[in-house]
NUFI-214501 format. One record per residue: residue in three letters; x, y, z of N, C-alpha, C in turn; residue number from 1. Coordinates in nm, 4 decimals, padded with zeros to 6 digits, always signed. Layout:
BEGIN
+-----+----------+----------+----------+----------+----------+----------+----------+----------+----------+-----+
!  aa !      n_u !      n_v !      n_w !     ca_u !     ca_v !     ca_w !      c_u !      c_v !      c_w !   i !
+-----+----------+----------+----------+----------+----------+----------+----------+----------+----------+-----+
! Ala !        X !        Y !        Z !        X !        Y !        Z !        X !        Y !        Z ! NUM !
...
+-----+----------+----------+----------+----------+----------+----------+----------+----------+----------+-----+
//
This chain:
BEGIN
+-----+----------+----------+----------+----------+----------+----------+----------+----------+----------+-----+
!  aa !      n_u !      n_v !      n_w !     ca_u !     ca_v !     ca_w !      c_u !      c_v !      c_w !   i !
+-----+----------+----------+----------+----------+----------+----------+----------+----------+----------+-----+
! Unk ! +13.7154 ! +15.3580 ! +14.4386 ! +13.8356 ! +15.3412 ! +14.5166 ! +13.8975 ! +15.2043 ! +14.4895 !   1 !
! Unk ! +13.8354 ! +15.0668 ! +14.4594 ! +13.8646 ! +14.9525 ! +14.4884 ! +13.9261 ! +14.9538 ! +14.3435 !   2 !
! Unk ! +13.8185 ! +15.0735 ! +14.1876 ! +13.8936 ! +15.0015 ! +14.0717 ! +14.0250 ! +15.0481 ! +14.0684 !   3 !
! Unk ! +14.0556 ! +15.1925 ! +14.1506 ! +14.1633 ! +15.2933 ! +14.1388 ! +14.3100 ! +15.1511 ! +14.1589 !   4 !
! Unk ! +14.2551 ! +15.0928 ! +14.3457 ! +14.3546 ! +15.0229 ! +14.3888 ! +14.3835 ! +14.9187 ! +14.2700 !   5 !
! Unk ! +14.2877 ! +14.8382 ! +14.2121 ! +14.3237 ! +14.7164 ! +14.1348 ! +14.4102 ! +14.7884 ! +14.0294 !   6 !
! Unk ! +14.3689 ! +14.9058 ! +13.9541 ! +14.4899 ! +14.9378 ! +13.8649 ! +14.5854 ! +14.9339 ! +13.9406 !   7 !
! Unk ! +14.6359 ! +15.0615 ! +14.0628 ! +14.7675 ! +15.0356 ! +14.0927 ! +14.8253 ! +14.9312 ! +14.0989 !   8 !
! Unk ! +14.7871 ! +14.8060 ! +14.1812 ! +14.8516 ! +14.7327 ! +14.1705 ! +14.8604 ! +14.6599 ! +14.0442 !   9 !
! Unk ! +14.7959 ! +14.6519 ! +13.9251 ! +14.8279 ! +14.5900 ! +13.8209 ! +14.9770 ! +14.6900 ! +13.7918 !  10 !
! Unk ! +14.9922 ! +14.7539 ! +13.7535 ! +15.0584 ! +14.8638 ! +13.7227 ! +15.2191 ! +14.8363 ! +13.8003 !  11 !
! Unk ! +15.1714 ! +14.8098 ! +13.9353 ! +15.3087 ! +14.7449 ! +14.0108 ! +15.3747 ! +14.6708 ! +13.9663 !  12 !
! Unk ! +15.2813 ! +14.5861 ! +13.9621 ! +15.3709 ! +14.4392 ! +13.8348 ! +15.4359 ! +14.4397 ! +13.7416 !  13 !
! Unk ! +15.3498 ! +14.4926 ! +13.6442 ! +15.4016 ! +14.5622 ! +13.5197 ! +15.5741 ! +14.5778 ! +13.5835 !  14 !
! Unk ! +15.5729 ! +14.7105 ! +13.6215 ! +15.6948 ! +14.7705 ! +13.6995 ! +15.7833 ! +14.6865 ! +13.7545 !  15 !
! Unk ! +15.7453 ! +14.6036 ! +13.8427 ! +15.8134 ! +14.4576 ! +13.8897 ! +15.8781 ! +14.3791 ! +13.8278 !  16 !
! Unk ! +15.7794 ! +14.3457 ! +13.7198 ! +15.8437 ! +14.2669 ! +13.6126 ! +15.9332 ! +14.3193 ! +13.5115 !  17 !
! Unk ! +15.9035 ! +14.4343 ! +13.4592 ! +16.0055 ! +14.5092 ! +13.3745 ! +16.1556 ! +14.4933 ! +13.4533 !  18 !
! Unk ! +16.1158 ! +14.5401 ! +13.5367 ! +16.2604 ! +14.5725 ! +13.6534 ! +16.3397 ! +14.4467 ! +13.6647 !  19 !
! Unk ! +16.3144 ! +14.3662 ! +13.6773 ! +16.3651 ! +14.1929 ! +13.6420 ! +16.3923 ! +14.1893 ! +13.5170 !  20 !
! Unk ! +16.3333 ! +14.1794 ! +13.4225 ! +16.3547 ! +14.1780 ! +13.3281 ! +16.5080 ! +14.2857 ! +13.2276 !  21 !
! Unk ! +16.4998 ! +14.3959 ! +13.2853 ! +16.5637 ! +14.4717 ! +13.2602 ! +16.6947 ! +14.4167 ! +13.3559 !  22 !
! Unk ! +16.7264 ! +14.3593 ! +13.4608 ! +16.8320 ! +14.3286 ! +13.4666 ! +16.8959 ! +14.1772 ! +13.4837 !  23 !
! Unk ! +16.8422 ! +14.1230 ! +13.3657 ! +16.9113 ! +14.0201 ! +13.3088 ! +16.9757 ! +14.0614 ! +13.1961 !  24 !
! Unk ! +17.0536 ! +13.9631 ! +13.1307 ! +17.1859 ! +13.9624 ! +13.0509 ! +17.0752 ! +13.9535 ! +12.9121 !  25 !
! Unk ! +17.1174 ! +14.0152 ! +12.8355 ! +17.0528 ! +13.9969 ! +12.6948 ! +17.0684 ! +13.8383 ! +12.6500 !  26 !
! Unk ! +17.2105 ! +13.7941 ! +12.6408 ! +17.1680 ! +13.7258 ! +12.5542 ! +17.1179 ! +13.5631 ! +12.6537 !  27 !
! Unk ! +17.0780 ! +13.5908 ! +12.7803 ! +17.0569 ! +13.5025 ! +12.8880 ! +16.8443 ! +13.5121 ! +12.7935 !  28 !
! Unk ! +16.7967 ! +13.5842 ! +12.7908 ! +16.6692 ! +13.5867 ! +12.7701 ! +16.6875 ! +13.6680 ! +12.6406 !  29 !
! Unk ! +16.6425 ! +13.6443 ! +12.5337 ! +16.6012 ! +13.7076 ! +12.4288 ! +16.5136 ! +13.7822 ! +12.3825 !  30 !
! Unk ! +16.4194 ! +13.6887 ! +12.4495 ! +16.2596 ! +13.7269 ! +12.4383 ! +16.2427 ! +13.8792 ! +12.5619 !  31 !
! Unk ! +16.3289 ! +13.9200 ! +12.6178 ! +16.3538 ! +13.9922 ! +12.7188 ! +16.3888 ! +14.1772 ! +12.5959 !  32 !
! Unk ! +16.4960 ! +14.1358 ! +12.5437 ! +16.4890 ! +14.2293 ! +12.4381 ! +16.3323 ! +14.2909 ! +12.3874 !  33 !
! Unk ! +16.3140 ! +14.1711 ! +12.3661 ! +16.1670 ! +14.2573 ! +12.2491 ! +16.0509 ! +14.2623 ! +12.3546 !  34 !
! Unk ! +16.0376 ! +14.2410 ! +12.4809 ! +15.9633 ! +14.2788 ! +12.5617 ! +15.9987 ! +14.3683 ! +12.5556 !  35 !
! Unk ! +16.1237 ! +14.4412 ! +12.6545 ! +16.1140 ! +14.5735 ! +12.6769 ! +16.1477 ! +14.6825 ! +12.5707 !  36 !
! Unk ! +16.1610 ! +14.6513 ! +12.4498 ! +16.1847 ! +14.7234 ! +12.3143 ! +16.0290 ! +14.7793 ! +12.2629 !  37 !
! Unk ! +15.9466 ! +14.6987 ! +12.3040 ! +15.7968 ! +14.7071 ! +12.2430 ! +15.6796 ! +14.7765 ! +12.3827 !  38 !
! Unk ! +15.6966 ! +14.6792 ! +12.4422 ! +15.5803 ! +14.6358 ! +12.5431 ! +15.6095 ! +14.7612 ! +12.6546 !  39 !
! Unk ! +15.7420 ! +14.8004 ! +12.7395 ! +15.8378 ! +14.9009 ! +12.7743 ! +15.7810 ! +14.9685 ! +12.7588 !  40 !
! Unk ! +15.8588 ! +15.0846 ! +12.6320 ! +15.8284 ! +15.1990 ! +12.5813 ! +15.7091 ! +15.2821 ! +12.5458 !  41 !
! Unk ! +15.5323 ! +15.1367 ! +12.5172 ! +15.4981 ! +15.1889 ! +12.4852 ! +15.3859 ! +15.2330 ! +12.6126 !  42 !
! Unk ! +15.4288 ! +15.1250 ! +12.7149 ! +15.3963 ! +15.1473 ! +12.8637 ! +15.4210 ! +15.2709 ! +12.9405 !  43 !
! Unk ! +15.5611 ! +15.2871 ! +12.9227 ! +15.6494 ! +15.4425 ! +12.9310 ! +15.5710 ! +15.5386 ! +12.8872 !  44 !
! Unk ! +15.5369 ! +15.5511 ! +12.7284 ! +15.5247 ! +15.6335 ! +12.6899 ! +15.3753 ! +15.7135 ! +12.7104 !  45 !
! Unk ! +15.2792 ! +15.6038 ! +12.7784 ! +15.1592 ! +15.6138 ! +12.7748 ! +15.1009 ! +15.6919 ! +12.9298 !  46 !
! Unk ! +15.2198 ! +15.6057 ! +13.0304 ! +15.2424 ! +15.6825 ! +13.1570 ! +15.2351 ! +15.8167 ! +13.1360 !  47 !
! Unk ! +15.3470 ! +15.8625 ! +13.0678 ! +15.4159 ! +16.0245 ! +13.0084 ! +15.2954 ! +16.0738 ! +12.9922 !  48 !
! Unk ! +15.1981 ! +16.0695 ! +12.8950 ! +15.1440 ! +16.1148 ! +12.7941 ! +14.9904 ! +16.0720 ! +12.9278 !  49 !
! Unk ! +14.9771 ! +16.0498 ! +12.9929 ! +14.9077 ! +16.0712 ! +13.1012 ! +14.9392 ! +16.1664 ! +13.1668 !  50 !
! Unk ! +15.0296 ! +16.1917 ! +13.2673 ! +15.0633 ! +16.2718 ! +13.3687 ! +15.0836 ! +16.4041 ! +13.2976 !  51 !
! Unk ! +15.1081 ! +16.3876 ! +13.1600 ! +15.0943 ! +16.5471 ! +13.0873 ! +14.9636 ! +16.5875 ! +13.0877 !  52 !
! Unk ! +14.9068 ! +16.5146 ! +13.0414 ! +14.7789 ! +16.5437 ! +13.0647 ! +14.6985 ! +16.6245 ! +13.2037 !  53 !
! Unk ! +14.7221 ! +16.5323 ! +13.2574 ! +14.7003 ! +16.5553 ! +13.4105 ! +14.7885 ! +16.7495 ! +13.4837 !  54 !
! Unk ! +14.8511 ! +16.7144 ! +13.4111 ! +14.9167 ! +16.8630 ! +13.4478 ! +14.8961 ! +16.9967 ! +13.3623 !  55 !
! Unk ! +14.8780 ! +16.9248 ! +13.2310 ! +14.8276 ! +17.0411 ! +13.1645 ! +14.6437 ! +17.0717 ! +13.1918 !  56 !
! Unk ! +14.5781 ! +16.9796 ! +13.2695 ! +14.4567 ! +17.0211 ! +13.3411 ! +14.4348 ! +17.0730 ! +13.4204 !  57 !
! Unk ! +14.5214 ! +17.0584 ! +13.5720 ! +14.5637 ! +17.1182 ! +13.6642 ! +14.5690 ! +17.3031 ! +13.6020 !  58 !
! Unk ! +14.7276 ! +17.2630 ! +13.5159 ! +14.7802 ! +17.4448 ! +13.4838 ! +14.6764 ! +17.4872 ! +13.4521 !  59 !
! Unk ! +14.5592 ! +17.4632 ! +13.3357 ! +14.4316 ! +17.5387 ! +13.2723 ! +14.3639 ! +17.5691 ! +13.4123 !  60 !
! Unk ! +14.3370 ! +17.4999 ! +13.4963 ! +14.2023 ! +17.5199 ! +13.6152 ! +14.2766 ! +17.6559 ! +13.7114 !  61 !
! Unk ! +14.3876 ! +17.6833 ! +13.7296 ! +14.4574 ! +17.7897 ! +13.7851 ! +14.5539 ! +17.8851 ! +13.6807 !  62 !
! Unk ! +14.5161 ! +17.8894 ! +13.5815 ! +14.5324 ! +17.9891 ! +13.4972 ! +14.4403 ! +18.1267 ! +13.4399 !  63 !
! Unk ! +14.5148 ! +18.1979 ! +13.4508 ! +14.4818 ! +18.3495 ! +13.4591 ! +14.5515 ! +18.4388 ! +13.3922 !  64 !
! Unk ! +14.4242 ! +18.4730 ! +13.2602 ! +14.4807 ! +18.5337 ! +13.1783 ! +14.5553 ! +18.6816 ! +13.2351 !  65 !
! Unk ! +14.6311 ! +18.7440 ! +13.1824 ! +14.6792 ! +18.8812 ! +13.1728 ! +14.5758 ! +18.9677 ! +13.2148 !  66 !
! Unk ! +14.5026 ! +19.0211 ! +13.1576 ! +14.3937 ! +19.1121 ! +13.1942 ! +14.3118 ! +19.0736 ! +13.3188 !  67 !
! Unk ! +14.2735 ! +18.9346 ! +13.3712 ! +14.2367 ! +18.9355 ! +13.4825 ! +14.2793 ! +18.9705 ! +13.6104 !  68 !
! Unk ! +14.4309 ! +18.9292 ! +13.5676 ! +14.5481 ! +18.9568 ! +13.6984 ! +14.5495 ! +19.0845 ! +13.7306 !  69 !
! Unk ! +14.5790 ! +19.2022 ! +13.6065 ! +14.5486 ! +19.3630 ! +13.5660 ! +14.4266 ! +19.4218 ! +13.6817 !  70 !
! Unk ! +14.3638 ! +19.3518 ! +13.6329 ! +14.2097 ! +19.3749 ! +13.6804 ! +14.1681 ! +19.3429 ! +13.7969 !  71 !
! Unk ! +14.2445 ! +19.2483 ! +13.8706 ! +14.2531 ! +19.2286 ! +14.0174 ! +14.3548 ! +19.3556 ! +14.0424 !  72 !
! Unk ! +14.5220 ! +19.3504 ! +14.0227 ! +14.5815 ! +19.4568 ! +14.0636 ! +14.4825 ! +19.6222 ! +14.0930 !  73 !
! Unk ! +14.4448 ! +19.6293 ! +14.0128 ! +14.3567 ! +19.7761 ! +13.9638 ! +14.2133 ! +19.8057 ! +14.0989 !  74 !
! Unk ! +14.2018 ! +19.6668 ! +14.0646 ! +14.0951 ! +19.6422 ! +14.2077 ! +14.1321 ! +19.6815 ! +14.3929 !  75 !
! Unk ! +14.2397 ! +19.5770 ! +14.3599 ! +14.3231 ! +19.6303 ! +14.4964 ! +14.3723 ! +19.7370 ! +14.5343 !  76 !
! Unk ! +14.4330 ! +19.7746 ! +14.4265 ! +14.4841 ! +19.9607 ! +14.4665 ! +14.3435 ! +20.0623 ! +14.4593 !  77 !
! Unk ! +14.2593 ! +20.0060 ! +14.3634 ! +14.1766 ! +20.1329 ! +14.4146 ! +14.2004 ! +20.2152 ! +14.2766 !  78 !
! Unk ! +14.3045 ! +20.2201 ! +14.2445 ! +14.3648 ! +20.2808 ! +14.0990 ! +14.4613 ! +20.2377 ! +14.0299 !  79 !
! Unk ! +14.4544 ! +20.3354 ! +13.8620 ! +14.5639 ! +20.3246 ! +13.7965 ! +14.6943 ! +20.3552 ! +13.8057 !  80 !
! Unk ! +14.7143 ! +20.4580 ! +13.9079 ! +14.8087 ! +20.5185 ! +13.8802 ! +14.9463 ! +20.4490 ! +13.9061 !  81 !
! Unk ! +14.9617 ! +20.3374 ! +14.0205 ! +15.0992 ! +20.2704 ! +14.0596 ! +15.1100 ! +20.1240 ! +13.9128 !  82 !
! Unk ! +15.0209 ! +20.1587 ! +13.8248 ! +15.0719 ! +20.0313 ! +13.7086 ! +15.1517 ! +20.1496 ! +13.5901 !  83 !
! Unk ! +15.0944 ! +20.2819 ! +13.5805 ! +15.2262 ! +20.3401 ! +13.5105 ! +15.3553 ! +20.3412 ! +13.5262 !  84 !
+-----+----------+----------+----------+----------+----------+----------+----------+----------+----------+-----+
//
């Protein structure tokens, strides 16, 4: 629980600081450019490419092939005859 919290809040910052950063004037900070050109995106992108994750684990753990669903229906009625 305590390492979960210390990420979030690292993670805040991150966010904090981008967010500042992102609204200053380009040519006021320079070094502001290639922060969020580099450091940004690949922060962004890593978020993304988490929470996909995370969801495409989720969808697998409650996924149900075709024939099982069939095979419950078939169960419940008792019969074939209301899937013709």
């Amino acid at each position: 629980m305590r390492s979960r919290y210390i990420h979030v809040v690292a993670t805040m910052k991150k966010v904090k600081m981008l967010l500042a950063t992102a609204s200053m004037k380009l040519h006021v900070s320079p070094a502001a450019v290639e922060l969020l050109g580099r450091c940004a995106m690949c922060f962004i992108a890593t978020l993304f490419k988490a929470w996909r994750v995370k969801m495409n684990r989720l969808a697998a753990q409650r996924h149900r092939c075709l024939y099982e669903r069939l095979q419950l229906l078939i169960d419940e009625q008792g019969s074939t005859e209301t899937l013709n």
